[in-house]
C-alpha positions in Angstrom: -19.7 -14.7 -2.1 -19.2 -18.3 -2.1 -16.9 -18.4 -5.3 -12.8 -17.0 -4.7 -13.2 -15.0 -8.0 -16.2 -13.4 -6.6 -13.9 -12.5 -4.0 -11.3 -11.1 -5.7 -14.0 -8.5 -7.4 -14.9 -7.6 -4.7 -11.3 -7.0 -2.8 -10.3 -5.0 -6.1 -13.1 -2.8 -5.4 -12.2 -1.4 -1.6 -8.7 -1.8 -2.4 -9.5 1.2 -5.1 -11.2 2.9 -2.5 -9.3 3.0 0.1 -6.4 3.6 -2.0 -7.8 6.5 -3.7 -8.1 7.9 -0.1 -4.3 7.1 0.1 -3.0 8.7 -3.2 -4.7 11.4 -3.9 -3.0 13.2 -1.1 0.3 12.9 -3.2 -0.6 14.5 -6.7 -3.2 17.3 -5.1 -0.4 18.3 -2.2 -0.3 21.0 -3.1 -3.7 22.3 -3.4 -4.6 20.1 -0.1 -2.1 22.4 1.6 -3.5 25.8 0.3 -6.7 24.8 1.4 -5.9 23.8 5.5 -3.5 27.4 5.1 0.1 25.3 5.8 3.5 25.0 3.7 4.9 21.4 1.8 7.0 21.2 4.6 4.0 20.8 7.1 2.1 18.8 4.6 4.9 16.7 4.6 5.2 15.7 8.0 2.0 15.1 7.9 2.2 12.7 5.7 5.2 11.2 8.2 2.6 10.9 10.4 -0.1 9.3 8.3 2.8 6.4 7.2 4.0 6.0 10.7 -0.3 5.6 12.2 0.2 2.4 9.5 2.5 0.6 11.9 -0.2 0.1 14.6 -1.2 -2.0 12.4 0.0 -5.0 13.6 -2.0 -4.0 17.2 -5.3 -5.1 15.9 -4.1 -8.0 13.0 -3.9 -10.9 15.7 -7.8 -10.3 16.1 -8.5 -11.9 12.3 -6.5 -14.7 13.3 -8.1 -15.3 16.2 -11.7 -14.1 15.4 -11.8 -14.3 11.8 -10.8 -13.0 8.8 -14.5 -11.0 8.0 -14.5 -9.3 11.5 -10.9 -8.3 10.6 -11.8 -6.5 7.2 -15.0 -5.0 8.3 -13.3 -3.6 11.2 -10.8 -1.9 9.0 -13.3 -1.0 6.5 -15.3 0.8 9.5 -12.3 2.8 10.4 -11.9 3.8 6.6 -15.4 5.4 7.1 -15.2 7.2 9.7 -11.9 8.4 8.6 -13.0 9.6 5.7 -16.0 11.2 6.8 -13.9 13.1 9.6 -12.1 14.7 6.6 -14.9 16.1 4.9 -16.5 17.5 8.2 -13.7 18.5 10.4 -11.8 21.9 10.3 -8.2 22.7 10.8 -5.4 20.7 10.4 -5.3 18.5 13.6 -8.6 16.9 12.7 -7.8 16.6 9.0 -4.0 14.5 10.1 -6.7 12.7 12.7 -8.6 11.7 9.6 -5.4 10.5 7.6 -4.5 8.6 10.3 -7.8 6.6 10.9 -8.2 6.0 7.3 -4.7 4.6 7.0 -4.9 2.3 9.8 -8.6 1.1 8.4 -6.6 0.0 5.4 -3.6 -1.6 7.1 -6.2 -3.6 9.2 -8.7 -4.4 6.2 -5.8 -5.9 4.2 -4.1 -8.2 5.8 -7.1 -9.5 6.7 -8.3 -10.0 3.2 -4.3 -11.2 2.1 -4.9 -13.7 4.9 -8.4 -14.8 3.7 -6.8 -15.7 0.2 -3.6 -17.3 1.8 -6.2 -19.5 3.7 -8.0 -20.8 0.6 -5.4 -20.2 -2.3 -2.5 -23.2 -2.6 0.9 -21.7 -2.5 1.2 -22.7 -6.0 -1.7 -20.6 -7.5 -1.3 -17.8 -4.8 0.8 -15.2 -6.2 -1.3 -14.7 -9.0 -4.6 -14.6 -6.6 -2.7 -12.1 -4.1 -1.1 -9.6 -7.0 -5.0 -9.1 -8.8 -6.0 -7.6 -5.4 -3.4 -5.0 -5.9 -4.9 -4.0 -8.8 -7.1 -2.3 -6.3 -4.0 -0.4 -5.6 -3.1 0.6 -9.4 -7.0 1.6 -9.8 -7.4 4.0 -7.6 -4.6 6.0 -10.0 -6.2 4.9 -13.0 -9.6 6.0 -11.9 -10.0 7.3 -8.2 -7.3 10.0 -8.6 -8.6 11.2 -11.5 -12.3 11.5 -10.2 -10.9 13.1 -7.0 -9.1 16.2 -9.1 -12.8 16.2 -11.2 -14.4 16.7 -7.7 -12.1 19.5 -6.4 -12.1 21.5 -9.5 -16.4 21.6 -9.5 -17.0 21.5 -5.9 -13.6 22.0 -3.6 -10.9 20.0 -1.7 -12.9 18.4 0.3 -15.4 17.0 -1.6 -13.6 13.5 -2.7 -13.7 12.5 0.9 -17.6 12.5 1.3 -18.1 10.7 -1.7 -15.2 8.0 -0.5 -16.7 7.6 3.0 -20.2 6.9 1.2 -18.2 3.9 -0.9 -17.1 2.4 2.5 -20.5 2.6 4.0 -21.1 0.7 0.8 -18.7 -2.0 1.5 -19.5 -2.2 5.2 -22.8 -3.1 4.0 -21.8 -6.0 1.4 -19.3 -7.3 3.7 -22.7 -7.7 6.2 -24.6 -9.2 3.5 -22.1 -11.3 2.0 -19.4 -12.6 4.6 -22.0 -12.5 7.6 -24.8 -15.1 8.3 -28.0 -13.3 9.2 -27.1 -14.7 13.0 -24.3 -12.1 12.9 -21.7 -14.9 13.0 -19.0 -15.4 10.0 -20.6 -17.1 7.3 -17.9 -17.4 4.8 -14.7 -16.8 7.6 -11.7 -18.7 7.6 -11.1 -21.2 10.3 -8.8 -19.0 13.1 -5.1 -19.9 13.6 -5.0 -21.8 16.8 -3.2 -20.1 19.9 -4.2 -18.4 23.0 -6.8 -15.8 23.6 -6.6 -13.1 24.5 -3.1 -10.8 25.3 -1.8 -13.9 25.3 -2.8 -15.0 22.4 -1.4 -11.4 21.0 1.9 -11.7 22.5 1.7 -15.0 21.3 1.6 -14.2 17.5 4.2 -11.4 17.8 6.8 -14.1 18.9 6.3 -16.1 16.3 6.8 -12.8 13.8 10.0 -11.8 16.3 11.6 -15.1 16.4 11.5 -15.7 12.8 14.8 -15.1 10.7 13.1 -14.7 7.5 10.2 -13.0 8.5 12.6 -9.8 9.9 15.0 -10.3 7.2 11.8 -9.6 4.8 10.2 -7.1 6.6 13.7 -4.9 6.2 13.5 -5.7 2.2 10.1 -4.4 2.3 10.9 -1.0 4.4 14.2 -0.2 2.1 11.6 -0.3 -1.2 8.9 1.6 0.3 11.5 4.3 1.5 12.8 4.2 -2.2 9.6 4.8 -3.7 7.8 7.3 -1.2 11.4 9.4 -1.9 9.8 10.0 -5.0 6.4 9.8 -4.5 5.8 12.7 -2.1 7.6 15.4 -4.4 6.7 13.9 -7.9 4.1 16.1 -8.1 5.8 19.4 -7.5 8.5 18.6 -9.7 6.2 18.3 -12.4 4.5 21.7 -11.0 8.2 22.9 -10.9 9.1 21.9 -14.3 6.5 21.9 -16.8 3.9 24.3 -14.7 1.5 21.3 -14.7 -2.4 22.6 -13.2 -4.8 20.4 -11.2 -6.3 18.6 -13.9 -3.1 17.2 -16.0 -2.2 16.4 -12.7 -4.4 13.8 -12.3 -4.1 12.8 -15.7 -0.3 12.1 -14.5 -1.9 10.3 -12.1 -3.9 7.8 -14.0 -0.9 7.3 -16.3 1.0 6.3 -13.0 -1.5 3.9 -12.3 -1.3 2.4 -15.8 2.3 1.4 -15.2 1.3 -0.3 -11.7 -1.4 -1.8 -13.3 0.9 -3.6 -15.8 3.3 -4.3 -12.9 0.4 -6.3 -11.4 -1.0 -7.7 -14.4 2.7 -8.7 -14.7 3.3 -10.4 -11.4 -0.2 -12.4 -11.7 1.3 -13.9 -15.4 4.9 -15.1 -14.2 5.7 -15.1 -10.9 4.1 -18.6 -9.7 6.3 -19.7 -12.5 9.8 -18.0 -12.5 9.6 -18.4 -8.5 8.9 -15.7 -6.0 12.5 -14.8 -4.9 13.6 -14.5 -8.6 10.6 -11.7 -8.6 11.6 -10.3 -6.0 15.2 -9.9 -7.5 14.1 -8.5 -11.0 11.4 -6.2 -9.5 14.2 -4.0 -7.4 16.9 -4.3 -9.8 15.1 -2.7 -12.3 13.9 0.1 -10.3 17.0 0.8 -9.3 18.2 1.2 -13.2 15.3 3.2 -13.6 15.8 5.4 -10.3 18.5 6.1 -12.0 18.0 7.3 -14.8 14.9 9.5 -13.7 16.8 12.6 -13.3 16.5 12.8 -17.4 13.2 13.3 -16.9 12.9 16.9 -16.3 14.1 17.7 -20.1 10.6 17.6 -21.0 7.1 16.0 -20.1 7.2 12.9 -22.4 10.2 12.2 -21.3 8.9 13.0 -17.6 6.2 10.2 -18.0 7.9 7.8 -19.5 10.4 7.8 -16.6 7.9 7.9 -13.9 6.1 4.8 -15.9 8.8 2.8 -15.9 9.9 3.8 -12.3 6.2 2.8 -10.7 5.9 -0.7 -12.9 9.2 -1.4 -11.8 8.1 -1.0 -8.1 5.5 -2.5 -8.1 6.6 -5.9 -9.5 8.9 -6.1 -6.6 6.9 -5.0 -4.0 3.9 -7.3 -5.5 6.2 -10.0 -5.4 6.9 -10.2 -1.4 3.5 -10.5 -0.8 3.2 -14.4 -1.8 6.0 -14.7 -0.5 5.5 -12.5 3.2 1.9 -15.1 3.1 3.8 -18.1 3.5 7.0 -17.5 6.2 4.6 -18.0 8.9 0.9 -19.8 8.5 0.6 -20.1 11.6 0.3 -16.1 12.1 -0.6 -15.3 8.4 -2.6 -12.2 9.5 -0.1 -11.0 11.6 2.9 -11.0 9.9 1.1 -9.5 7.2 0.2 -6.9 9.1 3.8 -6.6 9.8 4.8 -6.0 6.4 2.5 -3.4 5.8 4.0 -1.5 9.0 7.1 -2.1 7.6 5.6 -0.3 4.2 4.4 2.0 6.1 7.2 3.1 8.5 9.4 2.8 5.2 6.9 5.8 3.7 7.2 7.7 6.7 10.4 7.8 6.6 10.9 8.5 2.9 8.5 11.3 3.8 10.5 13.0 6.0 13.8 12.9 4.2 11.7 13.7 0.4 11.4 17.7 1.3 15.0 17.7 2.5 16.6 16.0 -1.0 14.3 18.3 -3.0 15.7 21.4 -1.9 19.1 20.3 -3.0 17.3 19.1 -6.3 15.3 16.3 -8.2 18.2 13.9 -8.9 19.2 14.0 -4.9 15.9 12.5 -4.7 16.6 9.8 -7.4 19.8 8.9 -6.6 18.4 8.3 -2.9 16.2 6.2 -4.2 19.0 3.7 -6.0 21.1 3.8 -2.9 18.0 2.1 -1.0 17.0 -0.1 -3.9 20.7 -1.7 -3.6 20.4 -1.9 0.1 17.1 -3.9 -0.7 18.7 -5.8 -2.8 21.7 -7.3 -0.7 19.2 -8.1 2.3 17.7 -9.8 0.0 20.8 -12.2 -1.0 20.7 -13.0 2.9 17.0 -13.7 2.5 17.4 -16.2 0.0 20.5 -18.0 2.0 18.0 -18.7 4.7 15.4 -20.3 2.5 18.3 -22.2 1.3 19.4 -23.3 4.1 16.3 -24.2 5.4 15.5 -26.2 1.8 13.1 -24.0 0.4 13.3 -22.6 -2.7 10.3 -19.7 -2.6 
């Protein structure tokens, strides 16, 4: 894979597969939960702890930018697996939250690995669209995964979308071999390591740089305020449909792919203008809108048009802005590209867990508790993010 858009096919590709593994849990909750014998309250903290396994993370990132980006993403990709795999042969619900949690850190080390990869070869200038067509790996896994996952567990049970997912990683274990290894084992195609320290050293190293940087924390609290925002929503959207229109396992993932639709054209958006109308002005547009939107979702529940209209709008929304920061995240800190990468997607994932935990609680006082949540967090995001762009300022940068 000598060629970047080679790459990028590639990238798309797990991205959709380990995402699928990811967000399938959301619109099948239900059914997931019938079959291990729990309640949505103990699915939910479940899902907590799934989000919160994502901010260890940043324990392993330092080793792609000291050993390489390739050993990085296989490493993650080989977690995936065996994640996945657990979840299809183990019983009971210990080994099946054991499973989401080594599948979620598989993809929170694969990806910043890969975002770090690009950021290594991609100018600044050309990078945000590079970095948002990887998350189209994200919007996929809706589009398609999600809906081949509800296929699967109608015909042959709940479980049976995580054997076929842990063969697609065995898959990409073996191109990344093939591909991004020499046949003496060493990194053909790897990025030259950040310089530093070895070892701890070279760890604790990497998590100063991340620590001491004004920007990079003010950033990292932009990105946990949206993902709280949107996993508010995302962890009871499905049960609200169930609730309202009495929606059954198959037009749920129909839902699903329509989700992804909207996410892909949030993506497809972000590749098309952000390099041009400037990173922070993304950013700006991406959360203001969903907090209109957020707004406004409540309406929803007056029928299922108007439903999946709202949800569109509220996931394209999203994931403009949150596409947005990731440029943006890849160029704070070059020197420990990896790892503060790694650090925003803890920060993601400690904002999910803790929009999972506070999701149930909202729904029982009803849907628009949920939404109007969701706004209050999006403004939050938004004035951090005024601060965020006084320090760029300051500094003479104009991201």
């Amino acid at each position: 894979m000598k060629h970047i858009r080679a790459q990028l096919l590639f990238f798309v590709a797990v991205k959709a597969v380990l995402n699928t593994m990811y967000r399938m849990i959301y619109p099948f909750l239900s059914v997931i939960a019938r079959g291990l014998g729990v309640d949505l309250r103990t699915m939910s903290l479940a899902l907590s702890v799934r989000s919160a396994s994502g901010a260890l993370g940043p324990l392993l990132a330092p080793l792609s930018d000291r050993k390489g980006r390739p050993f990085g993403m296989a490493l993650g990709v080989g977690l995936f697996t065996a994640g996945a795999a657990a979840a299809f042969f183990g019983r009971g619900l210990a080994l099946f939250i054991a499973a989401l949690v080594l599948t979620t850190i598989g993809k929170y080390v694969f990806e910043p690995a890969m975002l770090a990869h690009l950021g290594d070869r991609v100018p600044f200038g050309r990078r945000g669209t590079a970095l948002a067509l990887t998350e189209w790996g994200w919007s996929l896994a809706f589009i398609l995964g999600v809906p081949a996952a509800g296929f699967l567990i109608v015909r042959f049970g709940w479980r049976s979308p995580f054997l076929v997912l842990a063969g697609l990683g065995l898959a990409a274990l073996t191109i990344l071999r093939v591909f991004f290894f020499g046949r003496n084992g060493q990194e053909e195609y790897a990025s030259k390591p950040a310089a530093g320290s070895a070892g701890l050293a070279g760890h604790v190293e990497k998590y100063g740089a991340v620590f001491r940087s004004a920007a990079a924390r003010t950033a990292l609290a932009v990105i946990f305020l949206g993902s709280m925002a949107n996993e508010t929503v995302n962890v009871v959207f499905g049960v609200w449909l169930e609730d309202s229109f009495g929606l059954k396992i198959a037009a749920l993932g129909a839902v699903s792919a329509v989700i992804g639709l909207s996410e892909l054209g949030g993506e497809t958006l972000v590749a098309g203008t952000i390099d041009r109308i400037g990173k922070m002005r993304a950013l700006f547009i991406g959360f203001g809108a969903n907090a209109v939107v957020s707004l406004l979702l409540p309406l929803g529940g007056r029928s299922t048009g108007v439903a999946l209209v709202a949800l569109f709008a509220f996931y394209l929304t999203f994931e403009f802005a949150v596409v947005s920061v990731i440029p943006l995240m890849s160029e704070i800190l070059p020197g420990a590209r990896a790892t503060l990468l790694a650090f925003y997607t803890a920060a993601f994932s400690l904002g999910r867990a803790a929009g999972s935990g506070i999701s149930p609680l909202l729904y029982r006082v009803g849907f628009p508790a949920v939404a109007f949540a969701a706004v209050a967090l999006d403004v939050m995001a938004l004035l951090i993010l005024l601060y965020l762009r006084g320090l760029f300022r300051s500094a003479g940068r104009t991201p």
